[in-house]
Backbone as CSV, one residue per row, in Angstrom:
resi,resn,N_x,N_y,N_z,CA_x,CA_y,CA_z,C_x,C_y,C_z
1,UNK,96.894,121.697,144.425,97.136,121.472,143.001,98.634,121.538,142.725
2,UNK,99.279,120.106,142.189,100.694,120.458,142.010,100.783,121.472,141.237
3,UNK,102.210,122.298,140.958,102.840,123.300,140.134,103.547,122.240,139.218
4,UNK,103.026,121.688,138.198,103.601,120.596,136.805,102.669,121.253,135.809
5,UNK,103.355,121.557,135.053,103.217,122.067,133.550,102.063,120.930,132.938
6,UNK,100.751,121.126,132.353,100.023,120.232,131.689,98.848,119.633,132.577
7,UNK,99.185,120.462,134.114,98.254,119.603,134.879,96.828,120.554,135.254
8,UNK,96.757,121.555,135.143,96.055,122.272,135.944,94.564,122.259,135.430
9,UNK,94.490,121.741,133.922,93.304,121.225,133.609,92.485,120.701,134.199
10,UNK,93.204,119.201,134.154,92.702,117.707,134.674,92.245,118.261,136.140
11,UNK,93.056,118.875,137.288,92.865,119.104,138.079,92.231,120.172,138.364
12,UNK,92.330,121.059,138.125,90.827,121.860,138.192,89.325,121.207,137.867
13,UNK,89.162,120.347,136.528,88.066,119.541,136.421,87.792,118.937,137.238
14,UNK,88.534,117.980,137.529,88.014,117.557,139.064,87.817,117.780,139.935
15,UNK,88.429,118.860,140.034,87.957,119.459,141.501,86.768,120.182,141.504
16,UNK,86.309,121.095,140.584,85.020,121.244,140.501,84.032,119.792,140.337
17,UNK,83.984,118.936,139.452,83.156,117.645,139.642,83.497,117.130,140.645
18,UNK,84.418,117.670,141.456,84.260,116.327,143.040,84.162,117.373,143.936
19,UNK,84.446,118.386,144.305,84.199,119.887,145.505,83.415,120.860,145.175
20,UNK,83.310,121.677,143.828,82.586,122.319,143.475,83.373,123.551,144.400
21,UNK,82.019,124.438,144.489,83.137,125.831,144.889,82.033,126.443,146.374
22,UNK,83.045,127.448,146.961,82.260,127.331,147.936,81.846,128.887,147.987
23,UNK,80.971,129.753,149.163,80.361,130.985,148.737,81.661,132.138,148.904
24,UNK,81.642,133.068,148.174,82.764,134.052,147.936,82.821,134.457,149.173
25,UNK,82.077,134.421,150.365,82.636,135.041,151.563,83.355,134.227,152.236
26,UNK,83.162,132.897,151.997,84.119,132.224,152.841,85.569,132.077,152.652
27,UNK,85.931,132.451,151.200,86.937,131.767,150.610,87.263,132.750,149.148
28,UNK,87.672,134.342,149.106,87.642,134.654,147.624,88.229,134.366,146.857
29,UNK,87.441,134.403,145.494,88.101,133.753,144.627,89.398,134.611,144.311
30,UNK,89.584,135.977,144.472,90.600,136.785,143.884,91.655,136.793,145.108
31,UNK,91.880,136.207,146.202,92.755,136.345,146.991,93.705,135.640,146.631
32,UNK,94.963,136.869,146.631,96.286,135.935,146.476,96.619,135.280,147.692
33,UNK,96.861,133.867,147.354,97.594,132.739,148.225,98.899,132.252,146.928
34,UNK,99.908,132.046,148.515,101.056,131.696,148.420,100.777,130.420,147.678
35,UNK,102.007,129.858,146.569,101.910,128.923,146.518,102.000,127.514,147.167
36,UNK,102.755,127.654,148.339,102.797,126.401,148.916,101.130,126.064,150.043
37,UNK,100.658,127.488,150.552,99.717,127.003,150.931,98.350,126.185,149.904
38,UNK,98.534,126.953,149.307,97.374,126.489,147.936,97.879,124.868,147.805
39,UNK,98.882,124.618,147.508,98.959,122.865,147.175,98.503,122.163,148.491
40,UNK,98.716,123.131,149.784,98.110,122.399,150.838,96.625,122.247,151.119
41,UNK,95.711,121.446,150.676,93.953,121.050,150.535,94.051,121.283,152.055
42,UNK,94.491,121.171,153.117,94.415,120.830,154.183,94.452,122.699,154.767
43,UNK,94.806,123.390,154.106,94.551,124.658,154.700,93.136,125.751,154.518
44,UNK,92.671,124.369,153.487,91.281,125.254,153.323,90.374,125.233,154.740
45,UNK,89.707,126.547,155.108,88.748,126.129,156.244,87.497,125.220,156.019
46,UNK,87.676,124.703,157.470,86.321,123.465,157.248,84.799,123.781,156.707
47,UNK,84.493,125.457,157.372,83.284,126.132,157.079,83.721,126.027,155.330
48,UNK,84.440,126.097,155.041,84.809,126.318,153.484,83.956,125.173,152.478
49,UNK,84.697,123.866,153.095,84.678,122.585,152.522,83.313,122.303,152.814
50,UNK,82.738,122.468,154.263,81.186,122.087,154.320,79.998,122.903,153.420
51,UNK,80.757,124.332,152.987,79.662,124.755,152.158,79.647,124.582,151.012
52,UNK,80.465,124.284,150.504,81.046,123.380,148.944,80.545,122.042,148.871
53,UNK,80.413,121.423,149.522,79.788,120.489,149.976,78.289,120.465,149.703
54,UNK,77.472,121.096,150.786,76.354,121.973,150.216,75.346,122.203,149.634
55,UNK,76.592,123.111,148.378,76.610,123.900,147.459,76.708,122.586,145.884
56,UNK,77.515,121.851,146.149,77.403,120.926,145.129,76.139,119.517,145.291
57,UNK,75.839,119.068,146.398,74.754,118.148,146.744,73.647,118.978,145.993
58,UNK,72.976,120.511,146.553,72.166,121.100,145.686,71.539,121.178,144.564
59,UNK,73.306,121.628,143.626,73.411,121.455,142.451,73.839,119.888,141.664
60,UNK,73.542,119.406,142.243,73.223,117.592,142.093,72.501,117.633,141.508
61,UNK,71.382,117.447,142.867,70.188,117.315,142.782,69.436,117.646,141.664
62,UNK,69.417,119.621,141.248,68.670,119.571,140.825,69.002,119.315,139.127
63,UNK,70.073,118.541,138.870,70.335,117.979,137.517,69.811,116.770,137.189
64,UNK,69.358,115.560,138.163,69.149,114.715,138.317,67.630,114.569,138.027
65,UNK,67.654,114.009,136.925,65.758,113.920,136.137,65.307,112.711,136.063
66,UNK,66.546,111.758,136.081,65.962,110.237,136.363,66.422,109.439,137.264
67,UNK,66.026,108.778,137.890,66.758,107.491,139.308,67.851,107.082,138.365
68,UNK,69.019,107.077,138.944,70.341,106.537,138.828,69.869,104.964,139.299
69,UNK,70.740,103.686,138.253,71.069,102.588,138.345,72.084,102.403,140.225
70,UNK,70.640,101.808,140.754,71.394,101.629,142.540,72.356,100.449,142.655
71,UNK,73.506,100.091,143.212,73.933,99.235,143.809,75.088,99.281,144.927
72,UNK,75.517,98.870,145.719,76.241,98.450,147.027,77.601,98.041,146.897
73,UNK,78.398,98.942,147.465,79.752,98.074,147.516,80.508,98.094,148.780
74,UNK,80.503,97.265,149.778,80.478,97.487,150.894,79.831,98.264,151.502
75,UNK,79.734,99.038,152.586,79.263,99.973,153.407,77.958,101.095,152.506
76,UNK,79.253,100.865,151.543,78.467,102.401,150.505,77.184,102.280,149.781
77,UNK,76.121,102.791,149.682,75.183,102.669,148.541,75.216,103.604,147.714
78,UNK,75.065,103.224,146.295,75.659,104.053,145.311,74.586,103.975,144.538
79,UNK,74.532,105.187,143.680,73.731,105.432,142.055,74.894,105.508,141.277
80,UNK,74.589,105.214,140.019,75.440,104.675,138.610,74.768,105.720,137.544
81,UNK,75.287,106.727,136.646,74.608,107.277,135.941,75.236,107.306,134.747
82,UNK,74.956,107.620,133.631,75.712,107.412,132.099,74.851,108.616,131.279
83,UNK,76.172,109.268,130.561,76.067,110.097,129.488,75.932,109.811,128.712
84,UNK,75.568,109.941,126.981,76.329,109.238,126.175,76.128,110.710,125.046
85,UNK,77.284,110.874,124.350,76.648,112.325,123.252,78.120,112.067,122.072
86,UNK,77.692,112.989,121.368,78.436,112.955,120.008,79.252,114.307,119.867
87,UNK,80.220,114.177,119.476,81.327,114.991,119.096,81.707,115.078,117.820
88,UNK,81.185,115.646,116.605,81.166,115.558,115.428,81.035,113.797,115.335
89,UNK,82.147,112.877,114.764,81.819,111.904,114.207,82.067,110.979,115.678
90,UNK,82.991,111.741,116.419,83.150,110.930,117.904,82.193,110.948,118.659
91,UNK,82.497,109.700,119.573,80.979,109.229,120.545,81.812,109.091,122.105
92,UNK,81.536,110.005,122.386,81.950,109.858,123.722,80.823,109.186,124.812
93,UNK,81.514,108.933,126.095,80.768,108.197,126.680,81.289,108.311,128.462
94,UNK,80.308,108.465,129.424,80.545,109.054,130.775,79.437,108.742,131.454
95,UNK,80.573,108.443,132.597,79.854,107.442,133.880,80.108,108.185,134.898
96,UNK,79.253,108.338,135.902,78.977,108.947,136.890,78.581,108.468,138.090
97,UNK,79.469,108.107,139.818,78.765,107.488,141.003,78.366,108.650,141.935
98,UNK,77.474,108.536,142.205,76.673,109.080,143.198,76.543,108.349,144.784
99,UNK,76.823,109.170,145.563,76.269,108.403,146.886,74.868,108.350,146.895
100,UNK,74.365,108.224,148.353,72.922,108.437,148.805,72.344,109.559,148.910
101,UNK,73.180,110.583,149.272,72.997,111.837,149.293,73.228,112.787,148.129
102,UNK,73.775,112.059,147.052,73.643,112.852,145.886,75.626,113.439,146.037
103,UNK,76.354,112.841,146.866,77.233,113.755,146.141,78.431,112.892,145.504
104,UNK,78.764,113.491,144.901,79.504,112.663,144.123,80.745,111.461,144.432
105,UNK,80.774,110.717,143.683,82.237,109.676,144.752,83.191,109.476,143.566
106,UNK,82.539,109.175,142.085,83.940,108.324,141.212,83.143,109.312,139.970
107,UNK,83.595,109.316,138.599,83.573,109.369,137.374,84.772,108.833,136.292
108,UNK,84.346,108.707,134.866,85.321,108.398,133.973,84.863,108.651,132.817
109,UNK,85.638,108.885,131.610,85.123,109.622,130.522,85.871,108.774,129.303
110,UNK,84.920,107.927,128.615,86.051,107.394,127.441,85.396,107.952,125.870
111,UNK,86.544,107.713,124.491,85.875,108.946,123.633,86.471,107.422,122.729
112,UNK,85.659,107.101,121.831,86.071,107.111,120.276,86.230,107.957,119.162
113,UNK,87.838,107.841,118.847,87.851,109.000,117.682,87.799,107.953,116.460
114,UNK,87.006,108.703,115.677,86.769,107.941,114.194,88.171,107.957,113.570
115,UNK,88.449,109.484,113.087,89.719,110.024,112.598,90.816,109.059,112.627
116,UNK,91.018,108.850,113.795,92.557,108.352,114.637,92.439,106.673,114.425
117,UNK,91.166,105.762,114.546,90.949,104.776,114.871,91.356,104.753,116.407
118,UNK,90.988,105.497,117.353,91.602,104.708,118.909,90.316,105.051,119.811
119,UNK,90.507,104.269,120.956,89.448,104.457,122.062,90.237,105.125,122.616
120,UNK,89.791,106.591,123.660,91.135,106.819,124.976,90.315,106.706,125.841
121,UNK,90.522,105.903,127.083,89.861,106.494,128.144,90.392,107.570,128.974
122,UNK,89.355,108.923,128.764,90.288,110.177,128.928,90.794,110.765,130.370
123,UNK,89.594,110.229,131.559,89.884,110.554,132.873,88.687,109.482,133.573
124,UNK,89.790,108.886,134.291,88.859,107.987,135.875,89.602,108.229,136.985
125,UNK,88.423,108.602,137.863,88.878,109.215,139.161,87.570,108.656,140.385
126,UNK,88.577,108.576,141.038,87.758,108.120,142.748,88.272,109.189,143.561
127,UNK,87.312,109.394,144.402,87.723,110.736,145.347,88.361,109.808,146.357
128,UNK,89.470,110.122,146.858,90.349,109.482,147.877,89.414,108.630,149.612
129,UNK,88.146,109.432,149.641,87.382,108.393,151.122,86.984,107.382,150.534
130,UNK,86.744,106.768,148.751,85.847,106.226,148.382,87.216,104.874,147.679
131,UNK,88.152,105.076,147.873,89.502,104.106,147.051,89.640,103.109,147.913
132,UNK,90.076,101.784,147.452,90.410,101.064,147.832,88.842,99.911,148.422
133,UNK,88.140,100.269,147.397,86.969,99.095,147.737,86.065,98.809,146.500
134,UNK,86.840,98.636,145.578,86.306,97.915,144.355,85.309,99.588,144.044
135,UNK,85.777,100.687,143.944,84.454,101.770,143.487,85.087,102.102,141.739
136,UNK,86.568,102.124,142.039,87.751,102.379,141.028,87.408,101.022,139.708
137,UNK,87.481,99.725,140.110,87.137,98.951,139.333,85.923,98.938,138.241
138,UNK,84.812,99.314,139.077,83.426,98.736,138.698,83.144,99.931,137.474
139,UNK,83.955,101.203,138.046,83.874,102.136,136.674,84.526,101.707,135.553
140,UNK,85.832,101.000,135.923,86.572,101.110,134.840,85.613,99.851,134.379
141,UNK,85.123,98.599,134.334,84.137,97.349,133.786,83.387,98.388,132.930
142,UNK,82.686,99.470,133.699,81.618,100.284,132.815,82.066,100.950,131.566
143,UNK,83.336,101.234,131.603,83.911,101.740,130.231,84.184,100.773,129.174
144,UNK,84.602,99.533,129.472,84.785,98.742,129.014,83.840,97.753,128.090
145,UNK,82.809,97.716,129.405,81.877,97.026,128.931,81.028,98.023,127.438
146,UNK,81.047,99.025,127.867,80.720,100.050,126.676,81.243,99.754,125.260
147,UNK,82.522,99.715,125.637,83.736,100.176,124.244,83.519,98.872,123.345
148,UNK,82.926,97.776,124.587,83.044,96.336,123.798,81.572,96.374,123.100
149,UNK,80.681,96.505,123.677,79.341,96.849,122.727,78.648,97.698,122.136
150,UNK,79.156,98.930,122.008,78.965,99.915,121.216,79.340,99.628,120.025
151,UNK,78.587,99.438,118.807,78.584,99.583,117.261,80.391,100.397,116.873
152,UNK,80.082,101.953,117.386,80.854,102.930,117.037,82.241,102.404,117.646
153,UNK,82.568,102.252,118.723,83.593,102.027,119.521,84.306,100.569,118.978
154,UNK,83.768,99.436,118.630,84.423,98.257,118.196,84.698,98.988,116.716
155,UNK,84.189,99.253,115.735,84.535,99.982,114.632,86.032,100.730,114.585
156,UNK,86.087,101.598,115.594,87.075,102.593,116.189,88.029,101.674,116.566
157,UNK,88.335,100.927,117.463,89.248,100.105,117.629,88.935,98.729,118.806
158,UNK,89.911,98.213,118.687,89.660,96.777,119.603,90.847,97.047,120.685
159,UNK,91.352,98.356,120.908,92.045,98.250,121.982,91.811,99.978,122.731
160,UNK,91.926,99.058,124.036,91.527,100.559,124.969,92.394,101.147,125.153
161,UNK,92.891,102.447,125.493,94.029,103.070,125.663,94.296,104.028,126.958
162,UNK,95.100,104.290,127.608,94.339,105.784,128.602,96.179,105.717,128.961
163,UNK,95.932,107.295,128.277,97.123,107.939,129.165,96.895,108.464,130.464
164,UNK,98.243,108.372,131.171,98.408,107.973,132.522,98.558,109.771,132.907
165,UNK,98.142,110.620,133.111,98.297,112.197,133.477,99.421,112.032,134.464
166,UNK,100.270,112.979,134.344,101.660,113.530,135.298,100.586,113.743,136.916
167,UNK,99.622,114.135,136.679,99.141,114.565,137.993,98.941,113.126,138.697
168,UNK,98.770,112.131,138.293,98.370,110.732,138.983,99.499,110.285,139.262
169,UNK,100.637,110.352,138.966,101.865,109.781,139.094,102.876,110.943,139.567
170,UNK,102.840,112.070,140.372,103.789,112.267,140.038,104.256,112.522,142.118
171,UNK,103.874,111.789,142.397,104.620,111.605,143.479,104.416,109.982,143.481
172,UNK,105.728,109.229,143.990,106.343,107.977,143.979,105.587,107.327,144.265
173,UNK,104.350,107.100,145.765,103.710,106.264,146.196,102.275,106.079,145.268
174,UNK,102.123,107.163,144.887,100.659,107.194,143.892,101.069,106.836,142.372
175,UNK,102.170,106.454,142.286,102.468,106.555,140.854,102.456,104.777,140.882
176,UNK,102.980,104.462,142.248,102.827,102.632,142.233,101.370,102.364,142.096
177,UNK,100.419,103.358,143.004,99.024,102.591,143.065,98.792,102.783,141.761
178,UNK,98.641,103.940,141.107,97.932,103.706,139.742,98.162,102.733,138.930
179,UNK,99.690,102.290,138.976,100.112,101.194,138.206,99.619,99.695,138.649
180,UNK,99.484,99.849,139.878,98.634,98.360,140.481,97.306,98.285,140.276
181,UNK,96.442,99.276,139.911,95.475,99.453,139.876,95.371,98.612,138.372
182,UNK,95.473,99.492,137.427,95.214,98.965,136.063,95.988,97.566,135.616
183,UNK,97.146,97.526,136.287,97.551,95.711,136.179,96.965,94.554,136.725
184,UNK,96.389,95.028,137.910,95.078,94.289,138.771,94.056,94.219,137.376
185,UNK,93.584,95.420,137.003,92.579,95.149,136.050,92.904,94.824,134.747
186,UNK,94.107,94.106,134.340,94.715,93.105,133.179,95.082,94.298,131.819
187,UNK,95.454,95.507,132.881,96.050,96.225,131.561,97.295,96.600,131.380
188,UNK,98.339,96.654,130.788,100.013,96.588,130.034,100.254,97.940,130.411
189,UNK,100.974,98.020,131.578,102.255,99.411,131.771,102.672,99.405,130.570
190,UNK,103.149,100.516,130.009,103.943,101.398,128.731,104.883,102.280,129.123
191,UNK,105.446,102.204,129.122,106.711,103.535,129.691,106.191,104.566,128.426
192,UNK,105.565,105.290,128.029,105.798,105.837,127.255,104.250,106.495,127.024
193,UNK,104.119,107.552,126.483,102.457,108.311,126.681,102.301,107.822,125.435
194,UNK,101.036,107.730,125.271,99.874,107.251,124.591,99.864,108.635,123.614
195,UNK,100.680,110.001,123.934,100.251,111.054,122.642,101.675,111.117,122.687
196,UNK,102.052,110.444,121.994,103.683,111.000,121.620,103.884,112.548,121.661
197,UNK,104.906,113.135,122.176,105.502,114.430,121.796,104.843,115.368,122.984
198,UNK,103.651,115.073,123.591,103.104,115.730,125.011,103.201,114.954,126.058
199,UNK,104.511,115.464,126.423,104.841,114.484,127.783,104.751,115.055,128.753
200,UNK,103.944,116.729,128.583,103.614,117.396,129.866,102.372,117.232,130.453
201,UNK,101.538,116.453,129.474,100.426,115.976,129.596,100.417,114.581,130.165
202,UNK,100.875,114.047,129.345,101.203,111.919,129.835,101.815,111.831,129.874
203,UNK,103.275,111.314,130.923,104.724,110.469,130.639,104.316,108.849,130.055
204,UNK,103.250,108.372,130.971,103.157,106.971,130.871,101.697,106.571,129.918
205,UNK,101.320,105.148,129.658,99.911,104.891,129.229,99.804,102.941,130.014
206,UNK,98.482,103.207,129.852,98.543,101.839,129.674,97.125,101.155,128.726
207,UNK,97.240,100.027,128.348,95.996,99.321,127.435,95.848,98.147,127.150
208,UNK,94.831,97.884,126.652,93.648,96.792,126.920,93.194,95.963,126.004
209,UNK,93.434,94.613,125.380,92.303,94.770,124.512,90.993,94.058,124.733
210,UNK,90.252,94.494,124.034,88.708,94.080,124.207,88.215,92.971,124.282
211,UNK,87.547,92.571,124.989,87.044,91.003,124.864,85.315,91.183,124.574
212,UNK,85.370,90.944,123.401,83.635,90.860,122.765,82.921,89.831,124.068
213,UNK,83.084,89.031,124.004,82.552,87.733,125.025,81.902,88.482,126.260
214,UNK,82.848,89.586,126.847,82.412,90.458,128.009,81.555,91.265,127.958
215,UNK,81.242,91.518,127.111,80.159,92.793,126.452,78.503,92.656,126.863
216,UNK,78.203,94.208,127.430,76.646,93.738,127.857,75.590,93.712,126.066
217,UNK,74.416,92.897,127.211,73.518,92.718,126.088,72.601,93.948,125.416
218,UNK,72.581,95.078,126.354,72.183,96.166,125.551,72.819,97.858,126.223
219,UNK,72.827,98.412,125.750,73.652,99.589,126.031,72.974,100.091,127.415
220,UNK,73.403,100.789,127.748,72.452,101.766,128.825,71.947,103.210,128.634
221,UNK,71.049,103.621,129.409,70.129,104.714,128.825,71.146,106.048,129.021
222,UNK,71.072,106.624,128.386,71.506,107.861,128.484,71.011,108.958,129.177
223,UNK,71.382,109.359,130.030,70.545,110.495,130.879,70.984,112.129,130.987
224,UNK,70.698,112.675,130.791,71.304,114.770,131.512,72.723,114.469,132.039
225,UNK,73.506,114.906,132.302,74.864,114.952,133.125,74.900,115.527,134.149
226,UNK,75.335,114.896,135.020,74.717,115.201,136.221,75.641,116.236,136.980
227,UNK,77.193,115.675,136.456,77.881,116.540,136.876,78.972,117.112,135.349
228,UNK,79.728,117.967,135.049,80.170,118.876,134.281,80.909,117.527,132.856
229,UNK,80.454,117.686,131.839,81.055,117.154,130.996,82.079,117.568,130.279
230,UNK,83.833,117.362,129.974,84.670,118.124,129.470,84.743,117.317,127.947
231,UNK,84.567,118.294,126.825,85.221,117.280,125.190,85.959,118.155,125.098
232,UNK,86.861,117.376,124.689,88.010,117.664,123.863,87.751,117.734,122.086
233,UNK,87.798,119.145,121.782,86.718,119.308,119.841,87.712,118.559,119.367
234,UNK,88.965,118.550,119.753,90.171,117.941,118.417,90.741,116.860,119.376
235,UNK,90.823,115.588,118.119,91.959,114.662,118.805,93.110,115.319,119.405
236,UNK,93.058,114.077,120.285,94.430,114.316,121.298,95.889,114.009,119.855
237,UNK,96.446,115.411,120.320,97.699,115.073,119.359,98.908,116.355,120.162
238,UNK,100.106,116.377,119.756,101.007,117.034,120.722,100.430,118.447,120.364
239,UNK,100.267,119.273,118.934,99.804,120.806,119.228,98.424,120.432,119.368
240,UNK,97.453,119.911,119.592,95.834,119.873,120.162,96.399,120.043,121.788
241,UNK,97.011,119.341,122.460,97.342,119.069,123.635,97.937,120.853,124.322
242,UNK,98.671,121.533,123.168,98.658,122.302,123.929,97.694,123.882,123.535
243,UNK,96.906,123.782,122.756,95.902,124.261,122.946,94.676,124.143,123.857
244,UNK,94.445,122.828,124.284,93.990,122.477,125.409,94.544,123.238,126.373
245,UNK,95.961,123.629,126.657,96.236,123.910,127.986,96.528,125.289,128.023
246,UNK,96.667,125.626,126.682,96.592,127.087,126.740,94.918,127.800,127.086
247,UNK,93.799,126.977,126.774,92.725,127.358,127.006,92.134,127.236,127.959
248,UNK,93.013,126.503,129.165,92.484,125.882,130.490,91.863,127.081,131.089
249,UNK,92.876,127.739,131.257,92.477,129.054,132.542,91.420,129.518,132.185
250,UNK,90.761,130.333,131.217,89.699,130.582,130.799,88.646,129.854,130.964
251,UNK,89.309,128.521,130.256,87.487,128.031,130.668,87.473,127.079,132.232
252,UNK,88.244,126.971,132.829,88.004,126.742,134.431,87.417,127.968,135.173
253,UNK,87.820,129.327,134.419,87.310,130.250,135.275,85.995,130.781,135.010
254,UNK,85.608,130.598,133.703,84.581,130.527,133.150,83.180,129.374,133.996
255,UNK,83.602,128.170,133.984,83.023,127.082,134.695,82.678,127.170,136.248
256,UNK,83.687,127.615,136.698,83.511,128.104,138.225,82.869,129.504,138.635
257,UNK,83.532,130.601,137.907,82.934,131.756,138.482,82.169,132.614,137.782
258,UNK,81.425,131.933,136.337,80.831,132.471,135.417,81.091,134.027,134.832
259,UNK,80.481,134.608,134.390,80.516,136.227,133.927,81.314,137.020,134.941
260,UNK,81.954,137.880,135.170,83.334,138.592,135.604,81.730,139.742,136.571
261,UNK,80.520,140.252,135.789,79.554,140.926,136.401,79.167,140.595,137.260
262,UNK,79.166,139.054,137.484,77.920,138.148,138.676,77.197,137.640,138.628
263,UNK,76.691,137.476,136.777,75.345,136.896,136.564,76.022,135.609,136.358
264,UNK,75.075,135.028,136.658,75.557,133.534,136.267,76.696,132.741,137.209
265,UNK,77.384,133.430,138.315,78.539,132.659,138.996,78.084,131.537,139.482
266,UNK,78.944,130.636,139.454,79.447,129.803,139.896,78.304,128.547,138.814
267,UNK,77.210,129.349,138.067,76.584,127.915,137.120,76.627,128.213,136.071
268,UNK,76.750,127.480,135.007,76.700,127.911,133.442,76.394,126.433,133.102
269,UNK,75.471,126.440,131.559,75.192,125.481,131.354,76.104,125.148,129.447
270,UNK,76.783,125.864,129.705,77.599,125.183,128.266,78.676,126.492,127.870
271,UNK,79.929,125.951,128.144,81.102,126.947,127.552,81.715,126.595,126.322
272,UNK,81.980,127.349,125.713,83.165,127.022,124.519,84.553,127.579,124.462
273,UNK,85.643,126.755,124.279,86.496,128.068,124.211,87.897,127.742,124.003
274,UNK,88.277,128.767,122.957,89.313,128.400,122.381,90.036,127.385,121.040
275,UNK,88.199,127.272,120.665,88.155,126.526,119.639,88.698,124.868,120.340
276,UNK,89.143,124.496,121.122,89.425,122.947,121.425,88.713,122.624,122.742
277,UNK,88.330,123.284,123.355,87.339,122.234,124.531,85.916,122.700,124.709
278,UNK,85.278,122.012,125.126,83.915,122.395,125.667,83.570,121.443,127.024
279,UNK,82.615,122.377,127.606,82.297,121.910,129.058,80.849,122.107,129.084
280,UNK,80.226,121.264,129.201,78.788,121.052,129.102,78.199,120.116,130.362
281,UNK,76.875,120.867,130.888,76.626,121.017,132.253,74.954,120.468,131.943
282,UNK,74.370,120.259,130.874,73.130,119.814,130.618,72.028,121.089,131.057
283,UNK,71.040,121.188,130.567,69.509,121.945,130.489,69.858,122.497,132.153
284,UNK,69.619,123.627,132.608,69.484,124.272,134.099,68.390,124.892,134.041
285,UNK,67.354,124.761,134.598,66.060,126.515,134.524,66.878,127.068,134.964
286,UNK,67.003,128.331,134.239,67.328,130.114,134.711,68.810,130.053,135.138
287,UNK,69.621,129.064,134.186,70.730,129.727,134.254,71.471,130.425,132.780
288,UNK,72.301,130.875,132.933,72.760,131.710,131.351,73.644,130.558,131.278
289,UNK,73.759,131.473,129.360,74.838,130.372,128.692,75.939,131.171,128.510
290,UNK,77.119,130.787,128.825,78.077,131.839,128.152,78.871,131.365,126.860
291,UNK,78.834,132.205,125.910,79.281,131.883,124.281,80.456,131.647,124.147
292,UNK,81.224,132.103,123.066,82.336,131.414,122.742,83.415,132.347,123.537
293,UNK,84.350,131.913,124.775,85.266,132.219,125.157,86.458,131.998,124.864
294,UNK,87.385,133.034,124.282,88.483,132.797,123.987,89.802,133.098,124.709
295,UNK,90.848,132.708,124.710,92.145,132.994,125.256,92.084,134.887,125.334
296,UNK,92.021,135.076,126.473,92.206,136.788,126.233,90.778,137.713,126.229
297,UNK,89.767,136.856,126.366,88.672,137.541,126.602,88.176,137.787,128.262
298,UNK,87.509,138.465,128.419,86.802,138.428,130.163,85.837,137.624,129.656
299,UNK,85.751,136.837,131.045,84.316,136.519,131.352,83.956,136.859,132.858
């Protein structure tokens, strides 16, 4: 995980929705590590990564209440899954790939805010074995294709937006792919973030506009979430942005290692906290909920 101010969110989220966590004997959670080993992924042990591994296929599984939409992209066979839920007057919307085995490969999360008039698409991610074979594309079509036929979302606006996170760019060679990526897919580099005034969050953006013509003929079903859903309660704006990040630590630690006692580690099925985010994990038998967590509380 780089050491950049604004990032440790984004990246912690993902890393739980793409690794999940592995059992406290292999790996504790309270052990101090140096910082340079920690940015190194490559020093985790393998017994580590295979039980995280696991440990998240498991907890797949047993979220999974309906057959995922199947299809093929090269080598890979994939399930396609979709969220869809409401955020006071906002409608967010989340896509989910699955391998064969249930574990995860891509996601992306786009939100209409009424308030603001804008679409953002808030996070798309491919786990690095799965890049570079059209897996990155076919999500981003799925957001799209959404934003263009959703009632709520054409209302909201006719142009897509997605700030570019410091964590995707901030070493030189990944900062070109991302930018080839979304110009491949006919969207406008911006030098400039998409939330004015939080540039520890976005330096860059880029966006889209909509083509009705492209739009599917009926929405898709909405299903459980299969893997961890993050909202954001308040538009993205420069002080929302850093309430967001003041509330990270808490609720990543909350999400990962549940109650500070033991009940509940490592699953929870809905956090709050800090008044600006929530992380919602869908219906679990027999797991707890933990309530409203705030900056400065244990969990």
């Amino acid at each position: 995980m780089p050491s950049l101010t604004g990032t440790s969110l984004l990246t912690s989220v993902r890393a739980v929705k793409g690794w999940w966590t592995c059992d406290e004997k292999l790996l504790e959670s309270d052990t101090s590590i140096p910082v340079a080993r920690f940015e190194d992924w490559q020093s985790i042990p393998r017994l580590a990564w295979e039980n995280a591994r696991r440990n998240r296929i498991k907890r797949i599984k047993r979220r999974v209440v309906t057959a995922g939409e199947s299809f093929s992209l090269g080598n890979h066979k994939l399930q396609l899954f979709y969220h869809i839920q409401r955020i006071f007057e906002d409608k967010q919307f989340d896509v989910v790939i699955l391998d064969s085995d249930f574990d995860s490969v891509a996601w992306a999360q786009i939100r209409a805010y009424a308030q603001t008039h804008r679409i953002m698409l808030e996070d798309v991610f491919v786990k690095p074995q799965f890049r570079r074979c059209g897996i990155g594309s076919k999500v981003l079509r799925e957001m799209e294709d959404f934003a263009i036929s959703d009632p709520e979302f054409r209302e909201a606006s006719d142009t897509i937006t997605v700030p570019i996170p410091r964590i995707d760019i901030w070493i030189p060679d990944r900062n070109q792919a991302v930018k080839q990526f979304f110009e491949t897919n006919a969207y406008v580099w911006k030098n400039e973030s998409a939330i004015p005034g939080a540039i520890d969050y976005a330096v860059f953006s880029v966006a889209k506009k909509a083509d009705p013509a492209q739009g599917r003929k009926n929405l898709p079903h909405s299903s459980p979430p299969v893997l961890p859903v993050v909202s954001f309660i308040r538009p993205p704006s420069p002080a929302n942005i850093i309430r967001y990040l003041s509330a990270s630590p808490i609720i990543i630690a909350s999400l990962v290692y549940g109650r500070r006692d033991g009940t509940g580690k490592q699953y929870i099925t809905r956090v709050q906290g800090h008044d600006a985010i929530r992380i919602f994990e869908g219906a679990c038998p027999r797991m707890p909920v933990l309530r409203s967590a705030r900056a400065g509380d244990s969990v």
